[in-house]
C-alpha positions in Angstrom: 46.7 -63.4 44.1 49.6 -61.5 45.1 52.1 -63.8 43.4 50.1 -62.9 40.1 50.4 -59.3 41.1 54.2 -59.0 42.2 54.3 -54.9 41.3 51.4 -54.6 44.0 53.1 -57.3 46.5 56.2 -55.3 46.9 55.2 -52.1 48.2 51.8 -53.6 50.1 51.0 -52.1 53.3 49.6 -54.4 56.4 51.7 -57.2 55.6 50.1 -60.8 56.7 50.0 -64.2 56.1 46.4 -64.2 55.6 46.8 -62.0 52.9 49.2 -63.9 51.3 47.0 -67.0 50.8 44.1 -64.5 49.2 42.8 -66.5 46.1 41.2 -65.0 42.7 38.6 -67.2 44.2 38.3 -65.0 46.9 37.5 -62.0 45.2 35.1 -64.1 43.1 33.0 -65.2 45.7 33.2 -61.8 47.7 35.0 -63.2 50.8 38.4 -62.5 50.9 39.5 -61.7 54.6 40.5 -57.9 53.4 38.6 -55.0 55.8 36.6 -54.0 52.9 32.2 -53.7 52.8 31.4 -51.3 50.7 27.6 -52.3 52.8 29.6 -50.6 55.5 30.2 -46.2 55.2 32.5 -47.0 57.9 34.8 -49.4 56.0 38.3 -48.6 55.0 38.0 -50.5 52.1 34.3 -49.0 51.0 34.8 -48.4 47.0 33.9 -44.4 47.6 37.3 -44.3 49.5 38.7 -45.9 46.3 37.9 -44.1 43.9 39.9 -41.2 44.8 42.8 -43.3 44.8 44.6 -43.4 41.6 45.8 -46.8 42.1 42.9 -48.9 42.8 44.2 -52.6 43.0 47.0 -51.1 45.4 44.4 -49.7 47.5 42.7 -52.9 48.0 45.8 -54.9 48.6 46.9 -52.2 50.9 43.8 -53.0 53.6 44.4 -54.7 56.6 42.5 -58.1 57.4 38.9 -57.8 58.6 38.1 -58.6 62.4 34.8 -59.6 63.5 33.2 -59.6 66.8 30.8 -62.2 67.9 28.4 -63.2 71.1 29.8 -65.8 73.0 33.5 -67.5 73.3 32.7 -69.6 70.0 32.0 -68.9 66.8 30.1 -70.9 63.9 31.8 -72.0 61.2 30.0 -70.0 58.0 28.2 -71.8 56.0 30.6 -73.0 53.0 33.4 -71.8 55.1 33.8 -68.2 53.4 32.3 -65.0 55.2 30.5 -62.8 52.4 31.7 -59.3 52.5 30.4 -57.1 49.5 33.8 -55.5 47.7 33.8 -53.9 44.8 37.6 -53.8 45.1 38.4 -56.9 44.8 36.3 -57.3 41.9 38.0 -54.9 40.4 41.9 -56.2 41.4 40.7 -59.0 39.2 40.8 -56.9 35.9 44.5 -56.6 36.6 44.9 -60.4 37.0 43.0 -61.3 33.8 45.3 -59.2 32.0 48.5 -60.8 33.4 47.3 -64.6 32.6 46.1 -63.2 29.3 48.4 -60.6 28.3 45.2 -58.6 27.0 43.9 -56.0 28.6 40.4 -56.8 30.2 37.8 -54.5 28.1 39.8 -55.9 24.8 39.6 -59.7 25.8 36.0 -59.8 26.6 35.1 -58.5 23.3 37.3 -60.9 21.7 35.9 -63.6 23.6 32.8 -63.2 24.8 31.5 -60.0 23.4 32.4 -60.0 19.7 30.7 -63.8 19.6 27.5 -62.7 21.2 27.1 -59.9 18.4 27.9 -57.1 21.1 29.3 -54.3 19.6 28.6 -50.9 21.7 29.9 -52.0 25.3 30.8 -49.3 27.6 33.4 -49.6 30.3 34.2 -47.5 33.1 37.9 -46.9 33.8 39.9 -46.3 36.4 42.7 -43.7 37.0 45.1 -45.5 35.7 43.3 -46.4 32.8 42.4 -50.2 34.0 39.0 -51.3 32.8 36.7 -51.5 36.0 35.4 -55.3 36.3 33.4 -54.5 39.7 30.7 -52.3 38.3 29.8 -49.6 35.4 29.8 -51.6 32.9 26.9 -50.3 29.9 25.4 -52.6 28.0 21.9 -53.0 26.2 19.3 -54.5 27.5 19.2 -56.6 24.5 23.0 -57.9 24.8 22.3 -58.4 29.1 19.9 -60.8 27.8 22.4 -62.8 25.6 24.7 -62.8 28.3 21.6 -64.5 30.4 20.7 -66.9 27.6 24.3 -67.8 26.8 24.5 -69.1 30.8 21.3 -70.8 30.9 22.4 -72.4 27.4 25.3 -73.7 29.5 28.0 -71.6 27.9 26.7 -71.8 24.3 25.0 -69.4 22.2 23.4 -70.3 18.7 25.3 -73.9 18.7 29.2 -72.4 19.4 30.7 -73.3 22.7 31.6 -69.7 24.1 32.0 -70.6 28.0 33.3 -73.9 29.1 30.0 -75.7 30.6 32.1 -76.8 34.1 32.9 -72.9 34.9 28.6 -72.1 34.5 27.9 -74.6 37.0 30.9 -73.8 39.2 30.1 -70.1 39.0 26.8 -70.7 39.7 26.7 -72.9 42.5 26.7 -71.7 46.0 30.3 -71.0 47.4 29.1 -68.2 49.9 26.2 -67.3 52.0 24.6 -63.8 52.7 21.5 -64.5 54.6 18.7 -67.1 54.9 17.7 -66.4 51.7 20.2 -65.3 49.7 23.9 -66.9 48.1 26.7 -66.0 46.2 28.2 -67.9 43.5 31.1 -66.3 40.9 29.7 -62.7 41.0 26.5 -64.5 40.7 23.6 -63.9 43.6 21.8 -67.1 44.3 18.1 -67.2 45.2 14.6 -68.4 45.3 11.7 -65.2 44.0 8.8 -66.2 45.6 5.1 -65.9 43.4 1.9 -67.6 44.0 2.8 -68.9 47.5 5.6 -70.6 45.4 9.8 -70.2 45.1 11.5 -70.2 41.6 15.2 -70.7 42.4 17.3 -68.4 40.0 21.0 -67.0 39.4 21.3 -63.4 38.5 23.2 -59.7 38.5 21.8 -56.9 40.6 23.1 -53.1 39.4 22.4 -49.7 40.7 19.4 -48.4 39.7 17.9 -51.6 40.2 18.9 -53.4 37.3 18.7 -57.3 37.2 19.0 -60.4 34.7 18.1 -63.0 36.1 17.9 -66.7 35.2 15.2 -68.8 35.9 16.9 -72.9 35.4 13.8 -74.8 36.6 11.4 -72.2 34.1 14.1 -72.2 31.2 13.7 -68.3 31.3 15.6 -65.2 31.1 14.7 -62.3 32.3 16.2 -58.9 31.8 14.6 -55.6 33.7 16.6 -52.3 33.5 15.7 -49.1 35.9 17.2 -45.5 36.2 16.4 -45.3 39.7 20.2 -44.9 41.0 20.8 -44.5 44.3 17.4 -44.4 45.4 16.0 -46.2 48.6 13.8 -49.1 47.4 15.7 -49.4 43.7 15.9 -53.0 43.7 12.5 -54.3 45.9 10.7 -52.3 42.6 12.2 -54.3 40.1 11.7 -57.7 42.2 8.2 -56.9 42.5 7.8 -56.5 39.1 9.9 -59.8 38.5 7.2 -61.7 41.2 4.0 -60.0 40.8 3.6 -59.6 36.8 6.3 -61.8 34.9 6.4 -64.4 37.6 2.9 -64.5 37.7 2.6 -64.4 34.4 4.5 -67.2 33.0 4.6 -69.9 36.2 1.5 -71.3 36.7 
């Protein structure tokens, strides 16, 4: 990561080798060894303290590495060998490495690519100070175009016939690669679980926004779903829309 970023390397505070070896992999999977949780109010790396920073990505970089305490003299290996640490920073770094392997700013390269293809035309990003689209959250898109962005990935990467993500990164980025409790994964910015209906688990892939927002995919059901929610910030946002996803679509379509 910090070879790509060499700007950000050179004035990085909390030097370590640890940090050296961070991966874009890293911040894909959420478990790059940086102190950052935004779970956590307590965290230095928590993305309210970063966004009255004007330079994000330096922000992250800047963190020192996360310690963890533990009962007992020895530790368990985590599952997959990454710990899961939720960090929207790092998410975001990644809009600054996109745009040095492509030379395209990020907000401009996914509607070439992957926007202007699906028929998207009204995306609305979120910036950052420095006028770097934000790739860990804000992002405003129908509810309509979330659901070709569903049905693209459970096409395996192609929409109406054209090949518009290779099929090897969908299964990569949704396959396991990080574990967050007993009943939930992480894959590339994808969470990983089984919605329970009728005594019975559907295993799906999906995003989760504020407000309580998800599109989900359904593999074993060949379904999409899409449900989008206003309810920002409020306690309960996201067990509302699951319980609509189990108790009425769910229910309504698996039996």
């Amino acid at each position: 990561m910090l070879a790509l970023l060499p700007e950000h390397a050179q004035k990085m505070q909390n030097p370590d080798p640890r940090k050296d070896k961070i991966t874009v992999e890293d911040f894909l999977t959420m478990s790059s060894p940086l102190e950052c949780d935004d779970w956590n109010d307590a965290s230095r790396g928590n993305e309210e303290r970063m966004y009255v920073i004007e330079d994000w990505a330096q922000f992250i970089l800047d963190l020192p590495v996360r310690g963890r305490m533990q009962v007992g003299e020895q530790e368990d290996p985590p599952k997959y060998g990454r710990y899961f640490s939720y960090c929207t920073g790092g998410v975001f770094v990644l809009s600054e490495v996109l745009q040095k392997a492509t030379g395209m700013r990020t907000d401009r390269y996914a509607q070439e690519k992957l926007f202007g293809p699906l028929g998207i035309t009204d995306a609305q990003w979120v910036y950052s100070p420095m006028n770097v689209p934000q790739t860990g959250g804000g992002l405003r898109l129908t509810s309509r175009d979330l659901l070709k962005i569903a049905e693209l990935y459970r096409n395996g990467g192609v929409w109406q016939g054209r090949r518009i993500v290779d099929e090897a990164w969908v299964k990569a980025s949704t396959q396991p690669h990080a574990q967050i409790d007993d009943q939930t994964e992480y894959g590339y910015l994808w969470w990983l679980k089984a919605f329970k209906s009728g005594g019975k688990g559907y295993p799906a892939y999906f995003m989760s926004g504020n407000g309580g927002n998800k599109v989900v995919v359904f593999p074993g059901l060949d379904l999409s779903v899409v449900i989008t929610s206003t309810n920002y910030n409020t306690r309960g946002m996201h067990e509302q829309t699951e319980k609509l996803l189990t108790d009425y679509i769910l229910a309504a379509v698996a039996q």
